[in-house]
N, C-alpha and C positions, 0 to 999 in steps of 0.2 A: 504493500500500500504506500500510494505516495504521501509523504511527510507535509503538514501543510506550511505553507510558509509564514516563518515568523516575520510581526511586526513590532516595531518599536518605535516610541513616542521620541521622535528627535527635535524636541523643543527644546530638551533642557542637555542636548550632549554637549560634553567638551567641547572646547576650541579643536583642538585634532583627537582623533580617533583612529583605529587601528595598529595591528601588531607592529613596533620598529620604528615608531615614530623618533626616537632615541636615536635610535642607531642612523638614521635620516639623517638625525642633527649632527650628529659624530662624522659622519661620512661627509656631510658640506666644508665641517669646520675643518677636518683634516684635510678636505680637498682644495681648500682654500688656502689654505696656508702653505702647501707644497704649490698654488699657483700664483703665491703672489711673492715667497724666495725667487722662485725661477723665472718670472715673470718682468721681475724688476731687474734680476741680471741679464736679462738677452741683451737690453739695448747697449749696455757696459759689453759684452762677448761680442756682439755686432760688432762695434765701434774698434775692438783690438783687433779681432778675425779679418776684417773687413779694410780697415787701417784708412779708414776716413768717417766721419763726422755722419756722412748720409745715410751711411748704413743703420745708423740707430732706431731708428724709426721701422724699419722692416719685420723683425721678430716679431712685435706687436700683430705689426700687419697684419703676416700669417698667421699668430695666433687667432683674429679674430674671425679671418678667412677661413679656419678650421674647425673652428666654435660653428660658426654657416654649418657649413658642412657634416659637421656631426649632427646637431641640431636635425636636421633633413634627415639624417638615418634615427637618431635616439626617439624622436615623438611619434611616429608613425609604430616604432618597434613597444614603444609602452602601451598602447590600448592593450584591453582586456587584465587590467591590472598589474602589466607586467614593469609599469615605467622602473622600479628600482632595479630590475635584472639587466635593464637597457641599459641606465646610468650607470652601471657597475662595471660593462665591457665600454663603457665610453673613458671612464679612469683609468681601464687596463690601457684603453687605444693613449692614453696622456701619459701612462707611466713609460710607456713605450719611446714614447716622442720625447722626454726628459732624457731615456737612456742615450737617446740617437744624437741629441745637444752636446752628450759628453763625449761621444765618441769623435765627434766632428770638433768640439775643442781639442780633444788630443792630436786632433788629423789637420787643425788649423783648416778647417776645407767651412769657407764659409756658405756657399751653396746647402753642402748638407746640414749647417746649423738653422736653415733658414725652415730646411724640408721638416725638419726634426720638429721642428717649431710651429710645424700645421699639423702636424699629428699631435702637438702638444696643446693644440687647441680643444680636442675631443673631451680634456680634462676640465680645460674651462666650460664647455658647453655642460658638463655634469654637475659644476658647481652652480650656476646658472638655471640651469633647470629646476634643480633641488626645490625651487621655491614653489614650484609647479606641482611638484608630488605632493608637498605640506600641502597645500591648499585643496587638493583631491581627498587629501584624511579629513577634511572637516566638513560641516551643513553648509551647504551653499550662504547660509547668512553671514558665516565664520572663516570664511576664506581668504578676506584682506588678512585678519587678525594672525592666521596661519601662519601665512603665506609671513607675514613682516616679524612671526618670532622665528622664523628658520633664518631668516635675512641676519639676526640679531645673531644667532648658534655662527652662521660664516663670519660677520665680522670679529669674534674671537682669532679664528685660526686666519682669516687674511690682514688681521693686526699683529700679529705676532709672528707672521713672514716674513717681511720685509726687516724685524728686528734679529732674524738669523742670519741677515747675508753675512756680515762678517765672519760669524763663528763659523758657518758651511763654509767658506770660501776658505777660511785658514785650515780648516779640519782636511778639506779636499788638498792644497798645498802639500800638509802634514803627511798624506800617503803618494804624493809625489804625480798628484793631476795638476793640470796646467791652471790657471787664473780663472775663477769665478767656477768650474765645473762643479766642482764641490755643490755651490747650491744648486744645480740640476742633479743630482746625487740624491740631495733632499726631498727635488720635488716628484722624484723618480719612486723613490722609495715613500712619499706620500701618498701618491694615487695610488700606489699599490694597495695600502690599509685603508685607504678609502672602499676601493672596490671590495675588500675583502668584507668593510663594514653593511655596503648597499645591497650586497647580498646576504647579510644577515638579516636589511630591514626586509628583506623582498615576503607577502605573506604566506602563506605554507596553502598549497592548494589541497583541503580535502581529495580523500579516494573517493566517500563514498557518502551521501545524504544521511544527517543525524538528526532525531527527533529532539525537539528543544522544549523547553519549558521555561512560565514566564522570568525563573530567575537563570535561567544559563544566558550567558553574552553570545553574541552571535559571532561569529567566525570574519575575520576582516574581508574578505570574498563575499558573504552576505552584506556586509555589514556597506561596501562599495557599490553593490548591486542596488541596495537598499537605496541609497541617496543617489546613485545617479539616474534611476527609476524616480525619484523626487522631480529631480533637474531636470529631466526630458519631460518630465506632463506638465511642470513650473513653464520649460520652453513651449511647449506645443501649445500650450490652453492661455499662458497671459496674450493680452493682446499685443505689448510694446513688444513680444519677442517676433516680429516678422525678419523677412530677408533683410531687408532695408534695413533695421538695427542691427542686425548680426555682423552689414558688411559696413555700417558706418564704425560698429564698436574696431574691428579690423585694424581699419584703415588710421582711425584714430590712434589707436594704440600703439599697432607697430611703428607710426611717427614719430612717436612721441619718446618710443624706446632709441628709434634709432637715431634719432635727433641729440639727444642727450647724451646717449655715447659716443656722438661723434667730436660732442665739445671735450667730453672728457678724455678719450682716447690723445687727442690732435696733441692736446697739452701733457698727456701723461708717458705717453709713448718717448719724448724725447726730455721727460724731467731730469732722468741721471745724469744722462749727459752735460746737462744745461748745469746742474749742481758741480757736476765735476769740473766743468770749466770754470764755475766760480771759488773751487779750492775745498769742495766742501767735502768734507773725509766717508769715504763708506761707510761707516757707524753711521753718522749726523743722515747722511741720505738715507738710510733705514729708517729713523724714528722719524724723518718728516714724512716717508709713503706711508708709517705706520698711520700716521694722524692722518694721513686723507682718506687711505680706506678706511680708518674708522668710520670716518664721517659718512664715507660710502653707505655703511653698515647698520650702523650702533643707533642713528636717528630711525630705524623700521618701525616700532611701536607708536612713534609721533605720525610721520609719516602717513600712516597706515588709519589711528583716530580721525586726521587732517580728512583722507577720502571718504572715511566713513561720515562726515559733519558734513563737508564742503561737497564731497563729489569732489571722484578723479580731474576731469578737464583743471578744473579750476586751482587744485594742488598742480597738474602740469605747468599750469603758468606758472605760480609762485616759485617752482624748482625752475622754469626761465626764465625768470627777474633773478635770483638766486645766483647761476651760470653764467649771464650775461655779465652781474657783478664784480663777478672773481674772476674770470678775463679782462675785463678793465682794467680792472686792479693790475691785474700781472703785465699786459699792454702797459701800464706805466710806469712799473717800476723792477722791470724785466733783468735787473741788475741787485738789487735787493735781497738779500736771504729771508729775512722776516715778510717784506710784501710779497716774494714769493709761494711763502709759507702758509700763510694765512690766505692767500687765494687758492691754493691747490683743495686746501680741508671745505673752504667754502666752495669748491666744484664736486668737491665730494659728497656734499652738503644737498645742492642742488642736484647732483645726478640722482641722489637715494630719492629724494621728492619724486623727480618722473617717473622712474623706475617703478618704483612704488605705485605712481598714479597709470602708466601703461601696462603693469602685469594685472594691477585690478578691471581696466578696461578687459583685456584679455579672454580673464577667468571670470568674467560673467557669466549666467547661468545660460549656458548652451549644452547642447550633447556632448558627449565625451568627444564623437570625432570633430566635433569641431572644433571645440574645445584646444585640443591637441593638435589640429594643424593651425590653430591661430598662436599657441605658442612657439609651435616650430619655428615660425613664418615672424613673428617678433623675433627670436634671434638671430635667424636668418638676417634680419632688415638690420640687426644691430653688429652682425658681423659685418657685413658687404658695406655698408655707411661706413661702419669706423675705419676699416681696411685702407680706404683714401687718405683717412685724412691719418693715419698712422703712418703709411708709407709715405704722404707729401711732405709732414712735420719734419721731418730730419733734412732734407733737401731747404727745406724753409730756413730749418735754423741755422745750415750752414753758410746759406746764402744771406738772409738780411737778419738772423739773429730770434730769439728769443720773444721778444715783444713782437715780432711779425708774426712769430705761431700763436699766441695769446691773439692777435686781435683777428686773425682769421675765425677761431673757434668762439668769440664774441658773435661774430657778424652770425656764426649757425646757432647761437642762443637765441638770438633776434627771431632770425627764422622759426625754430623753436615755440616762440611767447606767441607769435602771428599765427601758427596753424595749432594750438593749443588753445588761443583766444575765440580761431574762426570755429573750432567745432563746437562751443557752446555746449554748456551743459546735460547731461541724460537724467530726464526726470527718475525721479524713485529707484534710482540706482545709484552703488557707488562708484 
């Protein structure tokens, strides 16, 4: 006899639910922190491998190029509740591309530090996604909230990256690899434990239908089926869920994501460099990435109330008033270590705002397959936008310096506030 199906009253569930929501958090933080050592060292290994100024900007590049690209294979491969098993060979594809960074600093072959470095994008696309799985574990009402405590779990580990390059880079030294390889070593041996962690979160597919009663919990595979059976008669039956809203939330969103990464990208992809030219020591360059991505990170919980009060559009703008700011800034005092400083944390500041307000457009309540190719399609848009201005920044800074990469990625904030102003708020959503 068939078992009848259990219901449960999801009014009052958690913020996240289901098995591994932990190990979710664990697997961002560690995955973040092994991409944001390695991450801040390419443009330094660029710059030596490479033996000019222009090259810095390139790692980046392909990272983000790679992130696309994985992106395009990982959310298609998660429906049917599989995204943490996806996420997990997306860390191995990044621990991979870490290993291939160190082989090509040892081979001095900067081509293959570059290729190394799009396979090392896979890793980032895992960290990135992450915020996607949290918010599939919660009630569709609870899904900003999710989504910006997993945000918070990364910012731990991509804060405390950037304060390892030294010690990786001496450690690596220490067994007799060349400059900087060490912390690809790290972040080689990070996505490892990451992946190992997102297949711990992945849930355990039953064999076989078990009879439940009203005190047994339901199994996370019920328990996913359960609310996205929510979502899909929430979509089909409200009115405002037509075509038209599904492809304005889109179109809005991925703008919004990729707009914002591309201001961030333009100026962050050639920071080291730009420090190192001003004398400033490996350590001091560690704890200033440290404080941007903080800022990237640690404001999710603000962030995240802001769309819930305001609605997304309108936190978009505030994180492009934000952006625009701290390019200014940096545009005029492009020689400065403190106005440096304090503009990078404040685009950090500003990217977590959009971020925030374009993965909520997003994860609006659609069907799972929507759902999931509109996240794809957000990184995708945030890989291919910043990939430009990653690769132009280094050519920029060699050529007219510093304050000419600040005020370009000004000029895409502007852009930015104008197509986050034109779309105008979405009633009774956030």
């Amino acid at each position: 006899m068939t078992p009848e199906p259990v219901v449960q009253d999801t009014s009052n569930r958690p913020v996240t639910r289901g098995r591994g929501i932990g190990w979710l958090s664990a697997a961002a933080m560690i995955g973040a922190l092994a991409n944001a050592v390695a991450g801040t060292a390419g443009a330094l290994l660029a710059e030596r491998l490479g033996g000019a100024t222009w090259y810095a900007g390139w790692p980046q590049a392909m990272i983000v190029v790679g992130t696309a690209i994985a992106a395009l294979v990982i959310s298609p491969a998660s429906r049917g509740g599989g995204r943490a098993r996806a996420l997990a060979w997306g860390a191995i594809a990044g621990a991979f591309g870490a290993a291939a960074v160190v082989v090509s600093a040892i081979a001095g072959a900067i081509v293959a530090m570059l290729l190394g470095s799009l396979l090392f994008g896979a890793g980032n696309a895992v960290v990135m996604l992450s915020r996607y799985a949290a918010a599939e574990r919660a009630a569709p009402a609870n899904r900003v909230r999710a989504l910006t405590r997993l945000l918070v779990a990364t910012s731990v580990g991509a804060v405390l990256g950037p304060l390892l390059l030294e010690p990786s880079d001496a450690a690596g030294r220490a067994v007799g690899l060349p400059p900087l390889a060490g912390c690809f070593v790290l972040g080689a041996v990070g996505f490892a434990v990451a992946a190992a962690e997102l297949f711990r979160s992945a849930p355990r597919r039953s064999v076989a239908p078990q009879r439940r009663d009203e005190s047994s919990p339901m199994t996370d595979a019920a328990a996913d089926a359960t609310a996205d059976a929510v979502a899909v008669a929430a979509a089909t039956s409200a009115p405002g869920r037509s075509s038209t809203a599904s492809r304005r939330d889109s179109i809005v969103g991925i703008g919004v994501l990729s707009l914002a990464n591309v201001v961030m990208v333009t100026v962050m992809a050639v920071l080291p460099v730009h420090l190192g030219h001003l004398h400033v020591d490996l350590a001091s360059v560690g704890v200033l990435i440290s404080a941007h991505i903080a800022a990237m990170f640690a404001p999710s919980p603000l962030s995240g109330a802001l769309v819930e009060r305001w609605g997304a559009e309108v936190v978009a703008c505030i994180g492009a008033v934000v952006l625009a700011a701290a390019a200014c800034l940096a545009t005029g005092a492009p020689q400065s270590v403190p106005g440096v400083a304090i503009a990078v944390v404040l685009i950090g500041l500003g990217w977590n705002l959009s971020l925030v307000a374009g993965s909520a457009v997003l994860s609006r309540d659609a069907d799972e397959r929507v759902r999931l190719r509109r996240e794809g399609w957000g990184e995708v848009g945030m890989g291919v936008a910043a990939a430009g201005g990653a690769a132009a920044s280094g050519t920029v800074l060699q050529l007219a310096g510093f304050g000419a990469v600040a005020t370009a990625a000004a000029v895409v904030a502007v852009v930015l506030l104008a197509w986050a102003a034109a779309a105008g708020p979405a009633r009774g959503r956030p």
